[in-house]
Each structure stands twice: as C-alpha cells, then as structure tokens.
DOBA-69891 format. One record per residue (C-alpha): y negated, x, z negated. Coordinates in pm, 1 decimal. Example, Ala and Ser with C-alpha at 12.3 -4.5 7.8 and 13.67 -1.06 7.14 Angstrom:
<py=450.0 | px=1230.0 | pz=-780.0> .
<py=106.0 | px=1367.0 | pz=-714.0> .
END
This chain:
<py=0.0 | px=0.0 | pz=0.0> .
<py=-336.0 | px=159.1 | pz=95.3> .
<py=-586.1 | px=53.6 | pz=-119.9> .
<py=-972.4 | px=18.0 | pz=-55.2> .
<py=-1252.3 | px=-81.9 | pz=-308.4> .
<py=-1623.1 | px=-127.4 | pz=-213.6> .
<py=-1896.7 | px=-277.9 | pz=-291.6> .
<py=-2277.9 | px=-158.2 | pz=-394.8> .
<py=-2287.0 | px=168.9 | pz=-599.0> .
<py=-2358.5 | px=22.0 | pz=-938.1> .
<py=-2014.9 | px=-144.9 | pz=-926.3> .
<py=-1796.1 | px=182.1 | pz=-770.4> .
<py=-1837.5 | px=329.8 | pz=-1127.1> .
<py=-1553.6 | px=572.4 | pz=-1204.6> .
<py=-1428.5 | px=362.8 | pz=-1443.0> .
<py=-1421.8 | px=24.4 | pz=-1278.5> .
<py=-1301.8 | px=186.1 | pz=-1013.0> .
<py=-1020.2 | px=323.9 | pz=-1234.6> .
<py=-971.2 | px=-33.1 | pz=-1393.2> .
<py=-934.5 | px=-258.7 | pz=-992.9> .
<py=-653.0 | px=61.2 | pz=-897.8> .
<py=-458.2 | px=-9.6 | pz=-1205.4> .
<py=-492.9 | px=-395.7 | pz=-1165.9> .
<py=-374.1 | px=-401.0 | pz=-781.7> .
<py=-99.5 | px=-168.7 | pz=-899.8> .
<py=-16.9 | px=-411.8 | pz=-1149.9> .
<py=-27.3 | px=-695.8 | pz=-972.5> .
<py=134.4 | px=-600.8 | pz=-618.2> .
<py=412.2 | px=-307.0 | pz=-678.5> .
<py=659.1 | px=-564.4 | pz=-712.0> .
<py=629.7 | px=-654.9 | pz=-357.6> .
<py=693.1 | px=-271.1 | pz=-234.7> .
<py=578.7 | px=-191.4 | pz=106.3> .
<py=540.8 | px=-589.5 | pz=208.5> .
<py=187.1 | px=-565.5 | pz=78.6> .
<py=47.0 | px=-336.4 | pz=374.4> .
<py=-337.4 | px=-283.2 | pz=285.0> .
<py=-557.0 | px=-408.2 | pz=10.4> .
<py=-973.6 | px=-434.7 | pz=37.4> .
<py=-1152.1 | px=-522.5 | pz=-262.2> .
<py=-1535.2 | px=-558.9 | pz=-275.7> .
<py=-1718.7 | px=-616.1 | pz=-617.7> .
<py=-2064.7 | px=-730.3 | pz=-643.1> .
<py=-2320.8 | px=-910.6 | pz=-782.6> .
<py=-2495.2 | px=-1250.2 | pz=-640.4> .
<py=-2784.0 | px=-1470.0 | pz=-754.1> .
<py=-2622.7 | px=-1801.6 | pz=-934.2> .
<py=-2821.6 | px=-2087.6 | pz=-968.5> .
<py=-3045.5 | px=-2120.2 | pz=-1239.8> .
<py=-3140.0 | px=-1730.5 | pz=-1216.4> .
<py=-2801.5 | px=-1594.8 | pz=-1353.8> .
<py=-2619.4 | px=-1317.5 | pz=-1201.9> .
<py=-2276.7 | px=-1357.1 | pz=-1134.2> .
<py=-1975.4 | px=-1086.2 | pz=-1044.5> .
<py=-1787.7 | px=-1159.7 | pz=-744.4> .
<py=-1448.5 | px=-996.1 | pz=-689.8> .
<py=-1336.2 | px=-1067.8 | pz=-338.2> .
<py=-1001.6 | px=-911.2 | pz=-233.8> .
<py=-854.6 | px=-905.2 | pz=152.6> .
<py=-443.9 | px=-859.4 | pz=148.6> .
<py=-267.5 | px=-771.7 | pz=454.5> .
<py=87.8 | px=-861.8 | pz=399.3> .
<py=355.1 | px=-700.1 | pz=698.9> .
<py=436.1 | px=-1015.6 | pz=925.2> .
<py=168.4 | px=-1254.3 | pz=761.5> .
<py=-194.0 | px=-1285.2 | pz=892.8> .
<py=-449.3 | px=-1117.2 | pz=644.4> .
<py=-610.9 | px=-1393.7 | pz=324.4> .
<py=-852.9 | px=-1373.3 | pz=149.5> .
<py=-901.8 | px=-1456.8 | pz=-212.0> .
<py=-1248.0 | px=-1430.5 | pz=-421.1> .
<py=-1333.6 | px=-1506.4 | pz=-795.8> .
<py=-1648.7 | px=-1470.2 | pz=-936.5> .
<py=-1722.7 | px=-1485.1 | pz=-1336.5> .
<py=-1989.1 | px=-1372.0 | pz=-1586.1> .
<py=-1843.4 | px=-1013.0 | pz=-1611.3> .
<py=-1682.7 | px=-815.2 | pz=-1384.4> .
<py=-1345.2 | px=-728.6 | pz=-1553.9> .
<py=-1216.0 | px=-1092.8 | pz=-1578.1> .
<py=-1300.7 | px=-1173.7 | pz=-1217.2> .
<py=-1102.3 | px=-868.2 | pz=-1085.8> .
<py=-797.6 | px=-993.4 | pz=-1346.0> .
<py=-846.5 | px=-1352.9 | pz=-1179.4> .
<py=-827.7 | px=-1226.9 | pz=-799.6> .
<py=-551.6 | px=-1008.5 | pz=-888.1> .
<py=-361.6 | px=-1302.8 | pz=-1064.8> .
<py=-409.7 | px=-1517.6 | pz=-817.0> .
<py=-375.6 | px=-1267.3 | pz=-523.9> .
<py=-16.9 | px=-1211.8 | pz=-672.7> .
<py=104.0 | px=-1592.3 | pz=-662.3> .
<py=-27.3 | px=-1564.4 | pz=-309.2> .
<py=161.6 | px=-1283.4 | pz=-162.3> .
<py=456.0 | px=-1379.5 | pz=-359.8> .
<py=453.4 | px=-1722.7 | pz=-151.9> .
<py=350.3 | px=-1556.8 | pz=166.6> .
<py=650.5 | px=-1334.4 | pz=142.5> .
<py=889.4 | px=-1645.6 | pz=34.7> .
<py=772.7 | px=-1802.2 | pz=355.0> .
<py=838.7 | px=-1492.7 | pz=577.3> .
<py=1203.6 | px=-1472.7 | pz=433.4> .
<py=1282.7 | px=-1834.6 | pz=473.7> .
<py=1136.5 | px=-1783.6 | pz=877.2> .
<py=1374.3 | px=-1480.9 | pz=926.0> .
<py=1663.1 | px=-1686.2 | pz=758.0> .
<py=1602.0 | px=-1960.0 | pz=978.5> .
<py=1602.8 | px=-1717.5 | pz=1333.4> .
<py=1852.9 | px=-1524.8 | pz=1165.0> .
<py=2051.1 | px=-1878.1 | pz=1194.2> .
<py=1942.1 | px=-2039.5 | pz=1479.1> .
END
C-alpha cells in the first residue's frame, strides 16, 4: 500500500503526520496488497457560524474496484482522521467482499 498525506503545511506536522501513517496501517493491513494506494488530505474549512472545522478526506484505490472517497470532518483533527479511517475500513472490507463474490460467480459461470 503506498501511502500519501497532504494537505496545507500547518497540518503535515511531524507528528500528525506520524499519527494518519499509524492509523491507515491500522486500519487497512488486514486487507494486504488489495488496498493499492491511499491519499489523505487534512485541512481546515470555515463552518458556519465562524468556527473552524478539520476535514480528513481520504481517496482508497482498492485492486479491481474503482477508487472512493470518504471524508469526515470534526472539531479536532485526531478524531476526524480515526472516523475516515473507521469508516474507510468497513468500506474496503465490503468492496473486497463484492470483488470475491464477482470472481466466484465467473469462476462458476
């Protein structure tokens, strides 16, 4: 899995960078080399009422599938990258149940 993380300098910090590596690892080495490529972009975006909010917003490329996206945003940044990841990991874990019953099925037919 080659993994990517971007986003506007303030939110590259060593350590958060440290913390979205450990959370894709976490989340996506069950799946071994299905999960092809991983892009995750943190920032921050105007909310209404003149709060700030952190966006994760993660890209998966899973071999066989077509790319999805999936994007949280919360009030810090370390649950919102815990949320994507969570929910990025139900989502590849379906993707690749629907790739495996498609092979079964041409394996059959």
């Amino acid at each position: 899995m080659r993994l990517y993380i971007g986003g506007p300098v303030r939110s590259r910090s060593r350590r958060m960078r440290a913390y979205v590596e450990r959370r894709a690892r976490l989340a996506l080495s069950r799946f071994g080399t299905g999960v092809v490529r991983v892009h995750v972009r943190l920032s921050d975006e105007e909310a209404p009422r003149g709060r700030v909010e952190r966006v994760c917003r993660v890209v998966v490329a899973v071999r066989g599938a077509a790319p999805f996206v999936v994007e949280h945003r919360d009030e810090r940044m370390e649950p919102a990258v815990d949320r994507a990841f969570d929910r990025v990991a139900r989502q590849v874990a379906r993707t690749m149940a629907r790739l495996e019953r498609t092979w079964k099925v041409a394996e059959d037919g």
